[in-house]
C-alpha positions as CSV (number, residue, x, y, z in Angstrom):
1,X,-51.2,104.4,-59.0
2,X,-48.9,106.3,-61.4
3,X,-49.8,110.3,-61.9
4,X,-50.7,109.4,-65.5
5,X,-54.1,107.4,-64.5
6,X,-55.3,110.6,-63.4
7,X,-54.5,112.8,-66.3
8,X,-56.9,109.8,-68.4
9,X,-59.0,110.1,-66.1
10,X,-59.8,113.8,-65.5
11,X,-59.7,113.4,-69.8
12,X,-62.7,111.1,-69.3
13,X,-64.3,113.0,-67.1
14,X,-63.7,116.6,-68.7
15,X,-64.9,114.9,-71.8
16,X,-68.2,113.4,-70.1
17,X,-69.2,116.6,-69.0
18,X,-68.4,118.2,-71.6
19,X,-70.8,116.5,-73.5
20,X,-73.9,116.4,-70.3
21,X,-73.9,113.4,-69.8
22,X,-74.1,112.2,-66.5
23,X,-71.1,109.2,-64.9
24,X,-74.3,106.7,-64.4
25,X,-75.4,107.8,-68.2
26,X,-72.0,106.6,-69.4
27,X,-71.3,103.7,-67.4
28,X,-75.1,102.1,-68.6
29,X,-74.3,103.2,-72.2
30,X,-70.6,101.3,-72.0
31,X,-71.9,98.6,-70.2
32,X,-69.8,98.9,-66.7
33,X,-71.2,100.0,-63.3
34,X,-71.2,103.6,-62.3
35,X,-68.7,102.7,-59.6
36,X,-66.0,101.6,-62.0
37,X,-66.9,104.7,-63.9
38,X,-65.8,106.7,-60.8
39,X,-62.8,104.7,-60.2
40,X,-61.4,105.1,-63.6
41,X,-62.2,109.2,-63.3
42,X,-60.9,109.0,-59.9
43,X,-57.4,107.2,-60.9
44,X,-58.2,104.5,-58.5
45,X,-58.0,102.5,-61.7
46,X,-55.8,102.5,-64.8
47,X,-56.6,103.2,-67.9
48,X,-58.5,101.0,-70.1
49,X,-57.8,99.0,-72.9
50,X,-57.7,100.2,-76.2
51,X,-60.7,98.8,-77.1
52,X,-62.8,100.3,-74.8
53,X,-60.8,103.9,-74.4
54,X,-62.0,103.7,-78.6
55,X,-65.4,102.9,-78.0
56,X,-65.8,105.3,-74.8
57,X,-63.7,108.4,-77.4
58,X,-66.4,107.0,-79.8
59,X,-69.2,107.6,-77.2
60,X,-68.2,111.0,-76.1
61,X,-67.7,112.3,-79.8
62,X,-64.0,112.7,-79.1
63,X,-60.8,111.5,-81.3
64,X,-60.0,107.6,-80.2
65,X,-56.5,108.3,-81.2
66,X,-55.7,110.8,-78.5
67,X,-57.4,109.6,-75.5
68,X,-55.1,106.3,-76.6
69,X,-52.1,108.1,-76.3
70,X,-53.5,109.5,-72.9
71,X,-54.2,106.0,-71.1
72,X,-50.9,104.7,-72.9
73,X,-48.5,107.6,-71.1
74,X,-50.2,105.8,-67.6
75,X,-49.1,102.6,-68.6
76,X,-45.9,100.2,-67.5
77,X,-44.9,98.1,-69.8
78,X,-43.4,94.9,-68.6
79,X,-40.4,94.7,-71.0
80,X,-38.9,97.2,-73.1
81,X,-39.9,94.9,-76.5
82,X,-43.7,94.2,-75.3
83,X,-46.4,96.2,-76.9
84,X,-48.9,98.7,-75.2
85,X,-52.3,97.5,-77.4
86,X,-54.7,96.3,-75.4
């Protein structure tokens, strides 16, 4: 797991507490176990896609554009001409 999944997720999670609200709060409120929630904070997983990084930005109060460019720095692309939008 690249170094970059980490910086979105400590992000997340600096943002989720930030705010009070507890992991298990936001993973019922985004639809996703708690579990997955802690992977993603943990960098066990990548980052989201952009949909969901929006709607979680949009959930924490926080600006969707720059926790986008956060996941996107922890992503590979698979070809130099293939886009990043999830």
């Amino acid at each position: 797991m690249s170094p970059n999944h980490n910086l979105f997720g400590e992000a997340l999670r600096s943002l989720r507490e930030a705010k009070g609200i507890s992991l298990r709060s936001l993973a019922k409120q985004m639809g996703w176990s708690a579990a997955y929630q802690s992977d993603v904070e943990l960098g066990r997983r990548g980052p989201l896609q952009e949909k969901w990084v929006r709607k979680v930005a949009e959930t924490l109060g926080a600006d969707g554009d720059e926790l986008w460019a956060v996941a996107v720095k922890g992503r590979r692309r698979p070809c130099p001409d293939c886009p990043l939008r999830g």
